[in-house]
Phi, psi and omega in degrees: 000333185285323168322310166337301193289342170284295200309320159316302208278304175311317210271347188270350211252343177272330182273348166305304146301345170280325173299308183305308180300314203257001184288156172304331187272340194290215181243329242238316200234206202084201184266165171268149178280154187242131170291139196258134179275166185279290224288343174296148189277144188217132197232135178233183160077040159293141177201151159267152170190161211222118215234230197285205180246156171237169156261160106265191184297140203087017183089013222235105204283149184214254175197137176265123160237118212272113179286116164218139180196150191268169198231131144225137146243137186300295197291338158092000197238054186253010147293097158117339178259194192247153170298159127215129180213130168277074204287134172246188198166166202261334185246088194131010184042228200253152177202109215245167190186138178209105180236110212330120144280143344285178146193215153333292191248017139231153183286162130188143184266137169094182158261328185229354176193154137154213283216103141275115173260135189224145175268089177224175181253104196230133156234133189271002184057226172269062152225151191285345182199168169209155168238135202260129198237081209232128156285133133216166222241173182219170207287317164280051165066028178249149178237140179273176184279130193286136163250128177233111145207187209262138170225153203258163195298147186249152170328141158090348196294141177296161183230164183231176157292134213328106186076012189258302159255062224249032153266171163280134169247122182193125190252152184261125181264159160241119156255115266199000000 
């Protein structure tokens, strides 16, 4: 039987070393790395700013707010992908939006690098701020680097009456 205990005992010290190699602290584990292609499109700079009043649909008035931020790809094909940009608020939840470049309500300048502009018709209801989350996808499918920020209700935001819409609103405007 004591033999039993070795052979047992042997069997422990190799899942010892396996545990040790795949633990976050090992050599072995943690998260994995991903390789970044050069070609994927890379975007800085997100800024907001805020121009006339709009509706959206259902009356519901609002302010047009322009997302803009710069860009580059090496491949030159962000002609033909998509905007994506997700606005959240604490009153109205997640409002996710995915839009051709170009199309109606977005722009862009250049080829391998300069400017994307989105368009929307935003109402902030009762918040005081939101926050804005924006992608963009290029015509073969590579995604660029996530860009965020919080941008706060600006002076002059329509107001409706008081419990009368206190969510967040928001539609792709064309502006013109």
């Amino acid at each position: 039987m004591r033999g039993g205990k070795t052979v047992v005992g042997l069997g422990l010290i190799p899942m010892l070393f396996l545990g040790a190699a795949c633990s976050k602290h090992g050599g072995g584990g943690g998260t994995p790395l991903t390789a970044t292609d050069v070609n994927s499109p890379v975007i800085a700079n997100l800024r907001a700013s805020f121009g006339a009043a709009c509706t959206l649909p259902g009356d519901v008035p609002g302010l047009i707010e322009l997302l803009a931020f710069d860009y580059t790809d090496a491949d030159g094909n962000l002609r033909g992908g998509t905007l994506n940009d997700t606005t959240t608020a604490a009153v109205g939840g997640t409002l996710p939006f995915s839009s051709p470049i170009p199309s109606p309500a977005v722009a862009i300048t250049g080829t391998t690098s300069g400017t994307i502009t989105g368009s929307f018709c935003t109402h902030f209801g009762s918040n005081s701020n939101i926050t804005e989350q924006v992608t963009v996808t290029d015509a073969s499918g590579k995604v660029s680097n996530e860009l965020t920020l919080n941008v706060p209700r600006p002076n002059g935001a329509p107001l409706l009456p008081r419990d009368a819409d206190p969510s967040l609103r928001k539609f792709p405007e064309i502006v013109r």
